[in-house]
Structures are given as C-alpha cells and as structure tokens.
N, C-alpha and C positions, 0 to 999 in steps of 0.2 A: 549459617547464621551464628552471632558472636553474638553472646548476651553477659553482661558484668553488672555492678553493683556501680561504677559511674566511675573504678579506677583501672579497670584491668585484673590482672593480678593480684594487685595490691590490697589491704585490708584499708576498708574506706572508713572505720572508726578511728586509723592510726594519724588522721587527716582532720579530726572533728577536734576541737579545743572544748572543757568542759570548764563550768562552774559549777562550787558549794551550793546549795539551794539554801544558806545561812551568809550567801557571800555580800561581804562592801561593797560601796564603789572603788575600794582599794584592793580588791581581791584581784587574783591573780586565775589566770583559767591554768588548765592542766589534762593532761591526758592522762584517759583509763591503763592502766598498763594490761595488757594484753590477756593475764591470769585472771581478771574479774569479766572478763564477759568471753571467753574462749569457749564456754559448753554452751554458752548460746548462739554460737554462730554457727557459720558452717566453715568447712575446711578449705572450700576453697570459694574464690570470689567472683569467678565465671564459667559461663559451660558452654558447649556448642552444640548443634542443631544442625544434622544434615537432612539433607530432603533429597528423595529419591521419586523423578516424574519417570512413567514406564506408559507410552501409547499402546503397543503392542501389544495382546491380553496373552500370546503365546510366549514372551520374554519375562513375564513377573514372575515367576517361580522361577526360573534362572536367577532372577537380578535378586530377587526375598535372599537364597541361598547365596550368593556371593558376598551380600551384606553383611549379613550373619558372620561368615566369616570371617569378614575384614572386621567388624565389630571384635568377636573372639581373639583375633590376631593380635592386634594394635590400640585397644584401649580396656579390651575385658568388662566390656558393655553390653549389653543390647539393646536390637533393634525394635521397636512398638510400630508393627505395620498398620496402616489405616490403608483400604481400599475404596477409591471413589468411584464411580462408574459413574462416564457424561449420558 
C-alpha cells in the first residue's frame, strides 16, 4: 500500500502558490522557499505499507522471522505485527 501527500515524492507545498495576507488585487502570489517551513514538515513525502495474510497458525513465526529480516536488510525498519484470530 503507497500513501503520499497527493504528489509522490515531491514536496506538495512546492506546488501551493501564496499570498501577503496585506495583499492587493495587484499582488502577486509566490512561493515559500523551502528554509521557512522545512522543520515543520517531514522528510519525506510518502511511505509504504506492507501487509503480510498467514492462514497457517504453524507458518507465522517463520513468516514474523523472515520479515524481520527483510525489514533489517533493505530499509532498516521494523515490522508492527498485529495477530487476528477468525
């Protein structure tokens, strides 16, 4: 699952046009430059979401442990298991 901010990658304030709250109807809009709002955003502007379905009650601690892994491996995240029982 792919979640963003409505550009991808991209910084969706760098796409917002502002006005003066002093402005004319001769005023001109203009972008924040990047150094006035950068501590209040975040770093980046989407994240991902994988989901892991396990039938088998004897396979989840295999699949919990390979997760893990690939997590460690290839993004240096971890996993937040939630257990449902039907």
């Amino acid at each position: 699952m792919r979640v963003h901010y409505g550009k991808g990658k991209e910084d969706p304030l760098q796409h917002i046009r502002f006005y003066s709250k002093n402005a004319t109807a001769s005023a001109r809009c203009f972008r924040l430059p990047e150094c006035a709002y950068e501590m209040f955003s975040p770093r980046k502007f989407e994240e991902y979401c994988i989901r892991i379905f396990v039938k088998e009650p004897h396979l989840v601690a295999p699949v919990r442990e390979a997760f893990e892994r690939w997590c460690r491996k290839y993004n240096n995240s971890q996993g937040f298991p939630l257990e449902f029982h039907a």
